[in-house]
Structure formats: structure tokens, C-alpha cells
N, C-alpha and C positions, 0 to 999 in steps of 0.2 A: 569544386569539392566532389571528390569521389562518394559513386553508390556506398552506401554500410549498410552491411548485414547484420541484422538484427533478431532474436529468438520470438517467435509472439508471444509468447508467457510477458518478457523482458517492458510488452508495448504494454500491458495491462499493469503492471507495476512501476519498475525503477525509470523505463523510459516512454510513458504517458504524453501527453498533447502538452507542453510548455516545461517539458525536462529538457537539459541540457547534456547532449550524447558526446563524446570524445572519441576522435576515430583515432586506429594506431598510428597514423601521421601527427598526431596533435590539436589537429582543428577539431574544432567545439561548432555543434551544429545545433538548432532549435528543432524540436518533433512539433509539427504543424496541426494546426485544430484540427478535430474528428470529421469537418465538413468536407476536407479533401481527403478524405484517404480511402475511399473506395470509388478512385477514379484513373484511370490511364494514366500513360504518359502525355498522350494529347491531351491530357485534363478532362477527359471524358468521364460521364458519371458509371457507373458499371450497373446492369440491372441486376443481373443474377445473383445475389444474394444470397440465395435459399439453404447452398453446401456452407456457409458461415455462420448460419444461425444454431445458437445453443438452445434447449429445450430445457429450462428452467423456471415454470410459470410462477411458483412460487419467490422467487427472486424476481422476477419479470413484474407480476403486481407491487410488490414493495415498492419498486423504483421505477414504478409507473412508467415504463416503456415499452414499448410494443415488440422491440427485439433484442436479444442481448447476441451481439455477433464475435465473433472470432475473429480479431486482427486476419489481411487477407497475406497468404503465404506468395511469393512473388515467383512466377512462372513467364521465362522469359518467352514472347512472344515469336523469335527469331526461329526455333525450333519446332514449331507449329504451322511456321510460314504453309510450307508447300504439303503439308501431311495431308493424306483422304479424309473423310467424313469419319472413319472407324477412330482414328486418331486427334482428329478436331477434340480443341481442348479450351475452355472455359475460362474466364475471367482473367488473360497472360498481362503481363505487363502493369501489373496495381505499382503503383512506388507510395510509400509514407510520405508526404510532404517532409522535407528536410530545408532549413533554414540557417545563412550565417549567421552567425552569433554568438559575441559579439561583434558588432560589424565595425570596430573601432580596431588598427593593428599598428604594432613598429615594428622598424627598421632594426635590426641586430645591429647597425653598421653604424647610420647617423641618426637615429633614435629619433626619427620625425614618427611622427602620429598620423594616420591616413582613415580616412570612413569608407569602405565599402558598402554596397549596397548587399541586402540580404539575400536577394535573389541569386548572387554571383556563384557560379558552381565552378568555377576553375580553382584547381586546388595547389597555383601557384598566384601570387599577386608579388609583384615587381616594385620594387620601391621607385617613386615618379621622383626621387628627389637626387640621391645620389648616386655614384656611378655603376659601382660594382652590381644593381640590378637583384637586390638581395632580395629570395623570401621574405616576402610580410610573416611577421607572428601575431595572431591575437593579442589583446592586452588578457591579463590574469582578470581582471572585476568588471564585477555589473554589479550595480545597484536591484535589492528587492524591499517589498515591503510586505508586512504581515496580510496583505487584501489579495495576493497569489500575483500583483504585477510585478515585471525584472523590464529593466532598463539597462541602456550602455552608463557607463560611469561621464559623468558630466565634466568631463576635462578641461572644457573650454571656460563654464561656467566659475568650475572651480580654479582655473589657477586666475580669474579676473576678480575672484570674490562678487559676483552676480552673475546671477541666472539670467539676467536679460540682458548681456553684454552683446555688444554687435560684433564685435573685433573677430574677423576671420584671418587673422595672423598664423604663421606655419608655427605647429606645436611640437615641443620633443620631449620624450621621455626618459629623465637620463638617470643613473645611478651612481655613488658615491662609492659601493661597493660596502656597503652593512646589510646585516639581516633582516634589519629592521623597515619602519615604510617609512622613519625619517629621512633614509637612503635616498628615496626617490623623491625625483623633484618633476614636475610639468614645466615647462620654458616655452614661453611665447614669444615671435620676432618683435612685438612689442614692447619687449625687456622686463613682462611680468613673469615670475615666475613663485611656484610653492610646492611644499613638502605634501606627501600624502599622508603627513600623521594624523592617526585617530579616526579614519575614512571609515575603518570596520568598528569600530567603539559604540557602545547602544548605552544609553544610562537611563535613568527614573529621573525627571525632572519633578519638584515638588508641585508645581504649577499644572503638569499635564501628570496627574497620577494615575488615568489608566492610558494612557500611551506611553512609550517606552520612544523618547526622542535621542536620534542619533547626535552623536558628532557633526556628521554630513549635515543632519539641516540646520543644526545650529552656526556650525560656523563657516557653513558653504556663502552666505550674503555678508557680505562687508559692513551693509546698515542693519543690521540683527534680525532681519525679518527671514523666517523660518523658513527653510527648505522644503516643500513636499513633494509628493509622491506624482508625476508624470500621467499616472495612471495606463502607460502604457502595456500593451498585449503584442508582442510582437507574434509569439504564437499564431496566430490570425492570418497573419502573411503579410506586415505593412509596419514599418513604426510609426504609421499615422493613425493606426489601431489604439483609441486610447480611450480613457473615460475620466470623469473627476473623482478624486481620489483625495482623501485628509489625511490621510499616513503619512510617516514619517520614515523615506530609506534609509536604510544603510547597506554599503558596499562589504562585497562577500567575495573568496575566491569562487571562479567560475564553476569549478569543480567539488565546491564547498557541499556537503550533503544536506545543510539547511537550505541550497536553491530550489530544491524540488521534495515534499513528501508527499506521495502520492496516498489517495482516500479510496480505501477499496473494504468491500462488502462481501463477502462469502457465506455459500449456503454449502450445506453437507447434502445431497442427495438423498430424499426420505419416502418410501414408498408408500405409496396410496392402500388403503385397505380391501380393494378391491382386483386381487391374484390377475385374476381376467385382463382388467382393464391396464394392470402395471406391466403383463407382456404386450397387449397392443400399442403404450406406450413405448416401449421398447426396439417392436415392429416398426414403428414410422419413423423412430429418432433412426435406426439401419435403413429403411430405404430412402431417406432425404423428405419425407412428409415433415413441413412447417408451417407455421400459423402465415405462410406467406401466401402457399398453394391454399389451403383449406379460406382462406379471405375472396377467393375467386367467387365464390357464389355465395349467397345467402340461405339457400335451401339446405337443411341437415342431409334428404335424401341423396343433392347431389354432390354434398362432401363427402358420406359417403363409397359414394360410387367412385369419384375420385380416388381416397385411400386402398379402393379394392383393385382398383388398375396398377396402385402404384408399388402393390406389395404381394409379397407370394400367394399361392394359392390357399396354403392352412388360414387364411385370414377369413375363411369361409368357415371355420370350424366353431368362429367367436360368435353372441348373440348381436344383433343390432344395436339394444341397448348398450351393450358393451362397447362397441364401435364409438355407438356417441358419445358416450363420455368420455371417453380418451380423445377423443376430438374436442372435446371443452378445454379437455385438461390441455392439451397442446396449442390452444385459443386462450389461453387464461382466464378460462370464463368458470373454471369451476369452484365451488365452494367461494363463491363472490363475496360475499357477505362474512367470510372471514377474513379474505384481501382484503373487505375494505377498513376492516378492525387494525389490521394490522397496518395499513397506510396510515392512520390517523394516529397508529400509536408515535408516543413522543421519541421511543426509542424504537427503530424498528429492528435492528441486528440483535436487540434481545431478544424480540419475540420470535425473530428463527432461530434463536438461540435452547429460547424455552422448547420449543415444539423439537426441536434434534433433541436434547434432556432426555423429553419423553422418549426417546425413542431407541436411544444410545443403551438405555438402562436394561432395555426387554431382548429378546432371541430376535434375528430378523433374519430371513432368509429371501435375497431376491435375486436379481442379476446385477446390481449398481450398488447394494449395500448387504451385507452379510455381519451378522454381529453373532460372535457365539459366548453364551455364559462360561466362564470358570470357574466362577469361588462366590460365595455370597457369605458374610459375617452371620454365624448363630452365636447369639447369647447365651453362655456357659460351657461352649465347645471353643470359641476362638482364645487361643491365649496368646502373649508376648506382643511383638511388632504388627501382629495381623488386627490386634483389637482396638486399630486405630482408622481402619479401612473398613467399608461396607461392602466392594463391591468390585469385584473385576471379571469386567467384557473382554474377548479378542476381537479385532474389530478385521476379518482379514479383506476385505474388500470394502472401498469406498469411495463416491466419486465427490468431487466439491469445486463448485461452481464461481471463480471469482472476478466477479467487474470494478469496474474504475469507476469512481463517482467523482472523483474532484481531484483538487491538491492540496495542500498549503506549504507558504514558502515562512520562513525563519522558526516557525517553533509549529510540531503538533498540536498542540494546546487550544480550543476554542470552546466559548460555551452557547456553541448552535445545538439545539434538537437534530435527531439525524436527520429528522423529514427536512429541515431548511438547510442542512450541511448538504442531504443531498440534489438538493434544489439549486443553491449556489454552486456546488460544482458543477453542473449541468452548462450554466451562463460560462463559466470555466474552462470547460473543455469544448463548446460549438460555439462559433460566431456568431450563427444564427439558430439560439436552441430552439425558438416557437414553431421553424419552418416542419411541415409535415411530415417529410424525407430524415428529420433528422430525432423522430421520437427512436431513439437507441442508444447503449450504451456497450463499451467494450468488455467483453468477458474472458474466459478462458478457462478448460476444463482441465483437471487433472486426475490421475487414479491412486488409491494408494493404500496403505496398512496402520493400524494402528493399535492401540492398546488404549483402551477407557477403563478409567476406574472413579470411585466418589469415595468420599469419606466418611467414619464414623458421624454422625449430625449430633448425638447427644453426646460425647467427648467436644465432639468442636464448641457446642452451646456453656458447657459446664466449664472449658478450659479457655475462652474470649470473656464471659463474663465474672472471671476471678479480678481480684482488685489490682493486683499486680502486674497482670496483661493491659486493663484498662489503662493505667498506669505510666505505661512507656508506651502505650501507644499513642496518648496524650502529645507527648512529645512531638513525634508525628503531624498530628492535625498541626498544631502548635508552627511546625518548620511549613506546614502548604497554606499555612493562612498568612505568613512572614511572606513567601514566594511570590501572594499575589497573581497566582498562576491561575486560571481556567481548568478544572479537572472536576471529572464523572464521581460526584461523590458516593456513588455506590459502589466503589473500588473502594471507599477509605473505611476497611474492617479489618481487624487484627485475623480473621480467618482468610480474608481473600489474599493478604500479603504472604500468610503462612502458605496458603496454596499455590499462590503464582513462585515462590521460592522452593518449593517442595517438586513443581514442575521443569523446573530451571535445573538442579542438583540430580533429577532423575534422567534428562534427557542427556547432560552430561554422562555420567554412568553408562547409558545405554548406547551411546557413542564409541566408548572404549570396547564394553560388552561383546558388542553383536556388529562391530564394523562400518558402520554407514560415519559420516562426517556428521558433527553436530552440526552444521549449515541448512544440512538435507533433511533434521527430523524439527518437528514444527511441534507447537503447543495452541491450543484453542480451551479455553478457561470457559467453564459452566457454575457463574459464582454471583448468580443474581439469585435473592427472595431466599429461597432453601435448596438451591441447587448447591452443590459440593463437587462437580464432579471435574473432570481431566480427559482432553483426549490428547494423545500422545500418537506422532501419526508423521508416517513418512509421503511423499506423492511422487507423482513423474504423469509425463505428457501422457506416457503410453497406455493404452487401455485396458493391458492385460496387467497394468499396477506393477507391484516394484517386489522384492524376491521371496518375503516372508521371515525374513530373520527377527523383525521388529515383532511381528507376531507373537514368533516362539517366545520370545522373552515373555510375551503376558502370562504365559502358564503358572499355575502355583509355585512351583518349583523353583521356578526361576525369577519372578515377580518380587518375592519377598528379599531376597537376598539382595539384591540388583538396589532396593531402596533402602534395605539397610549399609551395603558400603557406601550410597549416596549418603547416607545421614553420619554416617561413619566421618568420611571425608569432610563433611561440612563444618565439623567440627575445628576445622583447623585450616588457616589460610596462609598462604606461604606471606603474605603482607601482613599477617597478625603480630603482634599485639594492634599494633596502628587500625587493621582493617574492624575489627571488634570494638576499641576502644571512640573511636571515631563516632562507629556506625549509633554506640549507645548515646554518645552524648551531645553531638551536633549533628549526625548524618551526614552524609556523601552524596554525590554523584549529581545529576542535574539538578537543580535549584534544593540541591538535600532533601531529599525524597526517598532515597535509599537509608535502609541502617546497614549494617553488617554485610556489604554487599559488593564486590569490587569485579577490577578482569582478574583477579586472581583468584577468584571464587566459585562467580554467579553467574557473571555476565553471560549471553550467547550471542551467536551472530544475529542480527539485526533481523535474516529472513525467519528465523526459530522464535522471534520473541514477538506477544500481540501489543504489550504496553511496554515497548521501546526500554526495554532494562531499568524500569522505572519498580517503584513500589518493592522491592524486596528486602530482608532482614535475615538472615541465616540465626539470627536469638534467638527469632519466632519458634525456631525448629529444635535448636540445643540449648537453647540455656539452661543452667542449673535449675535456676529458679522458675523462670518464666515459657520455656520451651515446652514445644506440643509432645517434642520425640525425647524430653528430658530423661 
């Protein structure tokens, strides 16, 4: 298997430590646990560290790790070979662990089934059986289960109807030529052979009503005794990687987007109230100062002395006091005692959700976050469309911080606390997460622009608690209690549906507007307690941020107009009557959770949206009766 070039933004999201990556050859590879991947090609561990670590200590106490690092960029060693000292270059040769997988393949030709090993990195495999010497192909499926394990598909087990069949007879895969998986059959030289109908089929057995029992384990054993979960991690480097496991799989295409959803936690960059101490922060994040060097000694005096070595001369201009505290701050040692509130809280992405709130709403002027006021709502001077709004921020500079905390495979859905969601992804993403070397998690920074605004709060209170909103939002609760689904009930309020839709219909607009692809502009919802608020916000690696166009649009001038042809357009869906009528009286979309809500409306891409195109209703916004923008 050939090297893949991979983005590190791409390692912190869609391809994380047990995603499945697809190179433009076709072969499908595993991303190997976070314990190898800051290690050579001789497997060697790498010390230098220091230029990968991100300065994020408020993120850094949440997720109780000592580093949050930057996937390592790959610098081939071959070009450094013979260079002088001036040239001498740092950390060359990192590779990502990369894995086959699935390690099960056939024959285009005679349809034999073959196992390679995972480790195999040649990116042809020869079929051992027949003549012509054909490319192996992966098969399409692996088996996952809801506990983040993925397996190869149990071919053998299943065309003998038992898991514990010994028979090592040559297998083939053959097709009939339908669309369907009755088409495919498994054929073993000992004349068993079976269809792969129902393989990917998940039903509610009455018997197991909180597990969701596949097809697979039910009718994989001949004697009825149920199929479980392998418990395997191949991730890890081994499919002898495993653990016990009560789950029930089911088979997925390899490339199916329920194999992998990755768990990731983002902070907005918020500055400290102390002018001083937030450019000596700034000072040591530019010259490579990290809580790796400042951990060398014990002593404040000779930390430092250290920082003074390692950074220009004006750093003689700052108080000592000053010094140290930005030295806390880059140690995560400051304001402890509200890290630790914030550890224990049950949610902890609200509580840096709350504290950005605060801060998104006020003037900020720094180097990493800039927030300039607009518009604010006066009572008896706002009239029409504006006296539905309180408040619009430009946001033209911002930086935000995002790490990986886990996965999960078949459905987002779970009802862990974040502190144990992000605890178990931890076990998730390192082999060995207790080892000391491996208190860190993967981050990644970005820069970018945006536009925040909130809502009127006493229109939203007086217009959710009319009878008629109560009403069909009933409804609602009504379809996630049928669903049987795990969800953050503090998402389920006729005002936060109203505002994740109002978000979705604005970003669209702004899309057409002002140029950037809806892909590239993102939404981060502030709709806990009496937050109301929206930030509306484009990013990129680069740190001098992205052009300013998003910007412009937050101006008065152009703000209001921009949300009224959004509410314009939302009025009307090229799928309506169907998408209207639908959304009022069964609802749509995953497990009916959507009302008035479709791809011909609402939907965005996956990277723009925080609650996966779930929870939205376009009535909320126009109905005659019941809409907020009626």
C-alpha cells in the first residue's frame, strides 16, 4: 500500500485513529492509534515535540491533558540527509500509522476470498489461486457495532451458519448479477454455500429493547444462539486487539459514513483580562515557549529566565508579575479552581460555550480575537424585521481550537456526560491511554471571520410559550420518545429548533451573497439557559484568517436584508406541498426529528452543521399561525 497524503485538519476530524481512509487506487486503509504516530519510520518515538503543541489551556483543563498537539506534518528525511547545521531540520520522516483494512480480498477473475495480513504494504496482492495473477480487491463490508469496535465480515462463519466452524475450505464470492445482496452468494469447497441477504438489516427485537439486534447476529448461528460483537480494535495494529464486548454487529459498506463519527470539542479563543499578560502570551505561543520547556525546572525564577532567553528583547519591557502569570497560563495552572468547576461540570463544551457568550456579546480587541459592535435593539426606535434581533457583533478575527476526543461508529446518538464521553474516547483513541507519554490529545487550529448575533429574548419567551407553538411542538417530543433515541434534552425547545433553522436558511443566503461555498461557512449555536445567540463564521489554516467578505455582510445594511430573503425563500420549498405537509404531521428525516426540513431547503453540508441536520422545522420560522417571522 502506497504512502497517502493526508491534510492535518482531515487527522483531527473525518480521518481520526480507527477511520477508514480510501486512497485513489481504491484500497481502504485503517488510521492507527495516537500511540504511534509521533514516531519514525524505524518506529522510533520522536522527542521534539515542542513546535506541535497548541496553547490552549482552557481546553487543555477540560480534557485533562497535559498537551493538545498538531498532527506531525511529514518532512522527508532524504533532503536533510547531507545539509549543514544551518539546514539541519527537525522531526523528518513521522508517517501516521496506516493499516490494511479490510484485510479480507477477491479475485475479479475466480472469485476466491484470500486474508491478508494488515501489516502488508504492497499495493498489489496476486491472486494464489488462479492463473491470470489478478489484482486482489478488498471486499465492500466490515462488520461495526455501536461500542466504536469494526471487524472484517465473518465469511467463513457465516456461509457454515457458526461462529465456531473449523472448516478451512477455499471460499468464493460470487454474484448472480442483481443489485441486490441476494445476488451475492459465499461458496465454500465444502459445498456450503449462502446469500448475503439482510447482512446490513438492524431491527428492535421485543426481547432486547434497548439494543438494536442485527440480522447478522441473529441469523449468523444455525442453533439460534446470537451473534456478538468480536470486540475487536484493529486500530491498535493487531486483530488480536480485542476486548469483550455485548453488542450486537451489523455489516456496513466500508465506505458507509456511519463507520466512523468522529467526537471533537472546540474552544473559540477568549482573552484573558489582563492587556500585559495576553501579549506575553502571544510572545511565547511565536517563539516556541511550551508547557514542555517551562516543566524543565520547578523554580518560577528559573522559568523565567528561560522565557527571557527565548524571546526578544521588549520582553524586558513586561513586569515580573506579568511574566509569571502568562507562565501559569501556558502551564494550565491558572485560575485552577475554575478548571476544576469546569472538569466536574456534567457538560463541559457548554461551559466554554457559556464563558465565549460572555464574551462574543461585548467589543474585544486583541491579536487572536477581535469583536466589533454594530447594531444593538432600542425599544421604541427598532421597527419591522430588526425587532426580532438584539444584537449584532462583526466578529473579524478569530482563532478556535479543535481536538478529537473519541468516535462513535453506527449512530451519534449516546447518553454519556461529556466528562465520560470524553474519558471513553480516550480508551478509544490510545492502546495504552494510562501510559505517561500519552496524557495528549489531537487538535488543530484554525483562523477565521464571522458574524454573531442573538435574539430578541422577550419576543422569543412570549412567542414559545403561546399555546399553539406548545402545541406542534408536542408533536416533536411525541416522534423522539417513539425514536427511542439518546438525545441532549436541552436541545428539545421550540426556540432552539427555531434558531438552529434560522441559522441553516442564513448561512445558505450568505453563501449565494458574498461567494464562499456553503461547506466553508460553519454555525456554532449559543442556546443553553438564556443564551440566544448565533455565530456565523467562516475558518482556514492560515493565520492571517480568510478575506473578509463574511464580515461585510454583518453590517446593518446588509444584515437585515440578507435574513429577510433567507426568510423569504424559506417560505417555499421546491419539494413542497410534500416537504411542509410531511414536516407538520409525521416529520422527516432521521428517526423524524425534522419537521419542514429537507435537501431542498435546509439541509447543509455535514462540515457547516453542529447537530448533523437534525432538529429543524422551517414552520417554526413562517407559519401563518405559529411562525416566529410570521
Amino acid at each position: 500500500m502506497k504512502d497517502l497524503p493526508l491534510r492535518r485538519g482531515q487527522l483531527v476530524t473525518t480521518f481520526g485513529p480507527g477511520s477508514l481512509v480510501i486512497s485513489p487506487e481504491g484500497e481502504s486503509a485503517m488510521i492507527g492509534s495516537l500511540d504511534k504516530w509521533y514516531h519514525d519510520k524505524n518506529e522510533k518515538p520522536i522527542d521534539a515535540l515542542d513546535e506541535f503543541e497548541i496553547q490552549e489551556p482552557r481546553l487543555r483543563s477540560i480534557l485533562k491533558v497535559d498537551k493538545l498537539l498538531m498532527p506531525p506534518d511529514y518532512r522527508p528525511g532524504y533532503k536533510y540527509k547531507n545539509a549543514g547545521d544551518a539546514l539541519t531540520q527537525t522531526n523528518t520522516d513521522i508517517y501516521i500509522p496506516l493499516l490494511r483494512f479490510p484485510t479480507w480480498h477477491y479475485c475479479p477473475v475466480c472469485k476466491t476470498l484470500q486474508q491478508s495480513e494488515m501489516s502488508n504494504r504492497t499495493s498489489w496482492l496476486d491472486c494464489k489461486v488462479c492463473k491470470d495473477r489478478r489484482k486482489m480487491i478488498q471486499v465492500p463490508f466490515v462488520t461495526v457495532c455501536n461500542q466504536g469496535h469494526i471487524s472484517d465480515f465473518p465469511w467463513r462463519e457465516w456461509v457454515h451458519k457458526d461462529e465456531d466452524t473449523r472448516c478451512e475450505g477455499l471460499m468464493r464470492l460470487t454474484s448472480t448479477g442483481g443489485a441486490t445482496l441476494d445476488s451475492l452468494k459465499v461458496k465454500c469447497s465444502c459445498n456450503k454455500e449462502r446469500s448475503l441477504r439482510g447482512i446490513m438489516t438492524r431491527r428492535n427485537d421485543s426481547n432486547h429493547e434497548e439494543e438494536g439486534i442485527s440480522e447478522l447476529s441473529k441469523r449468523l448461528n444455525e442453533n439460534g444462539n446470537l451473534y456478538q460483537c468480536k470486540g475487536h480494535k484493529p486500530w491498535y495494529g493487531s486483530l488480536k486487539d480485542n476486548e469483550k464486548c455485548t453488542s450486537y454487529p451489523v455489516a456496513v459498506l466500508k465506505n458507509s459514513i456511519n463507520v466512523y463519527y468522529p467526537n471533537t470539542i472546540s474552544a473559540i479563543y477568549l482573552p484573558g483580562e489582563n492587556p500585559a499578560v495576553e501579549r506575553l502570551i502571544n510572545m511565547f505561543e511565536r517563539n516556541g515557549i511550551t508547557s514542555s520547556w517551562l516543566k524543565i525546572t520547578d523554580e518560577i525564577d528559573k522559568k523565567i529566565e528561560i522565557v527571557k532567553k527565548m524571546c526578544p528583547p521588549e520582553i524586558q519591557e513586561f513586569k515580573k508579575s506579568d511574566i509569571e502569570l502568562a507562565i501559569l497560563y501556558i502551564e494550565g495552572e491558572l485560575d485552577d479552581g475554575q478548571a476544576q468547576e469546569r472538569i466536574h461540570s456534567k457538560n463541559t463544551e457548554k461551559e466554554l460555550r457559556k464563558k465565549e457568550f460572555e464574551t462574543l456579546v461585548n467589543d474585544v480587541v486583541t491579536e487572536n480575537l477581535k469583536v466589533r459592535h454594530e447594531w444593538r435593539h432600542i425599544e421604541g426606535e427598532t421597527k419591522g424585521l430588526a425587532t426580532n434581533f438584539a444584537l449584532i457583533n462583526r466578529v473579524t478575527k478569530l482563532k478556535e481550537t479543535i481536538a478529537l476526543t473519541g468516535f462513535n461508529r453506527l449512530s451519534t446518538n449516546d447518553d454519556e456526560s461529556s466528562k465520560n464521553k470524553i474519558e471513553n474516547g480516550k480508551r478509544l483513541l490510545f492502546k495504552d491511554p494510562e501510559l505517561i507519554q500519552n496524557k495528549w490529545l489531537p487538535a488543530y487550529k484554525v483562523y477565521g471571520e464571522g458574524i454573531f448575533f442573538t435574539l430578541n429574548t422577550e419576543k422569543l419567551r412570549s412567542w414559545e410559550e403561546s399555546h399553539d407553538v406548545q402545541r406542534y411542538f408536542n408533536k416533536l417530543l411525541t416522534r423522539v420518545e417513539r425514536s427511542r433515541t439518546n438525545i441532549d434534552e436541552s436541545i428539545l425547545s421550540p426556540r432552539n429548533i427555531l434558531m438552529h433553522t434560522l441559522s441553516h436558511i442564513i448561512i445558505d443566503e450568505l453563501a449565494l451573497t458574498c461567494g464562499y461555498n456553503s461547506a466553508s461557512i460553519r454555525e456554532r449555536l449559543y442556546i443553553d439557559d438564556e443564551q440566544c445567540g448565533i455565530l456565523i463564521y467562516t475558518s482556514s489554516g492560515d493565520i492571517d484568517g480568510t478575506f473578509g467578505g463574511l464580515v461585510r455582510m454583518g453590517k446593518t445594511k446588509n444584515f437585515f436584508p440578507v435574513v429577510d430573503k433567507a426568510i423569504d425563500k424559506a417560505r417555499w420549498c421546491s419539494s413542497d406541498p410534500v416537504c411542509s405537509e410531511i414536516g407538520k404531521s409525521s416529520g422527516q428525516g432521521v428517526n423524524n426529528l425534522n419537521g419542514a426540513a429537507c435537501h431542498s431547503c435546509t439541509y447543509l453540508p455535514e462540515t457547516s452543521c453542529e447537530l448533523g441536520n437534525l432538529f429543524l422545522d422551517r414552520t417554526l420560522l413562517i407559519d401563518s399561525k405559529i411562525g416566529f417571522f410570521k
